[in-house]
C-alpha positions in Angstrom: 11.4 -17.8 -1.1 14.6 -15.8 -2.2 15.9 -13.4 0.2 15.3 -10.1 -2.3 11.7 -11.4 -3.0 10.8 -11.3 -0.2 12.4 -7.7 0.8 10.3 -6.5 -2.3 6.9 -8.0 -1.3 7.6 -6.4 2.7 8.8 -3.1 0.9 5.3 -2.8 -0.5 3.1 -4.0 2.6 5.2 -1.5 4.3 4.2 1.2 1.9 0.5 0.1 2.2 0.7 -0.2 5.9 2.1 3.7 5.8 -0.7 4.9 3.4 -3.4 2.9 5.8 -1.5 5.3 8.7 -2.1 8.3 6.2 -5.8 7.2 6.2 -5.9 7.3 10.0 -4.6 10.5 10.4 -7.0 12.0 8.1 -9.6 10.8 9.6 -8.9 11.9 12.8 -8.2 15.6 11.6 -11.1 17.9 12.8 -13.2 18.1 10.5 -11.9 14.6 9.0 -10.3 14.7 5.6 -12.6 12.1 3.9 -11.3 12.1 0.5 -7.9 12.3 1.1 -8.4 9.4 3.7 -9.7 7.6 0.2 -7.3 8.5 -1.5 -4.6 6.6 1.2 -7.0 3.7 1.2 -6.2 3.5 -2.4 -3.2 3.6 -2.5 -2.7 1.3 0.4 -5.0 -1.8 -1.3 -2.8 -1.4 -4.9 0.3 -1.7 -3.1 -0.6 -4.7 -1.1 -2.0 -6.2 -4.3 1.3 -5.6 -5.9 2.9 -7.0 -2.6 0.8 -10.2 -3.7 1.6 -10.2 -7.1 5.4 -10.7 -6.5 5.0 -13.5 -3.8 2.7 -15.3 -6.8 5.5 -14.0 -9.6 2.9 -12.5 -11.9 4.4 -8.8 -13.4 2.6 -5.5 -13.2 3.9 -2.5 -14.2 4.9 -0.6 -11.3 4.0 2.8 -13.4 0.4 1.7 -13.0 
């Protein structure tokens, strides 16, 4: 796998991994921040699939 494939598919799990922290957080608040926790959750599972999309070189629009 090329060198810059492979920066772009850890650039997105590292997005999804910070979203997943964003979930965290919110559900720790007091009272917990349920939607916006689901709202990181999201987030975090369409940037992972993107992530897998460009190790298995199928395009997405990255506006959706």
């Amino acid at each position: 796998m090329a060198d810059e494939k492979r920066k772009e598919i850890q650039a997105w799990l590292t997005k999804a991994a910070k979203d997943l922290r964003g979930a965290e957080v919110d559900l720790a608040a007091n009272p917990p921040l349920v939607e916006d926790a689901l709202f990181h959750c999201q987030q975090a599972a369409e940037k992972a699939m993107k992530g897998f999309l460009t190790a298995h070189d199928t395009i997405f629009s990255k506006d959706a």
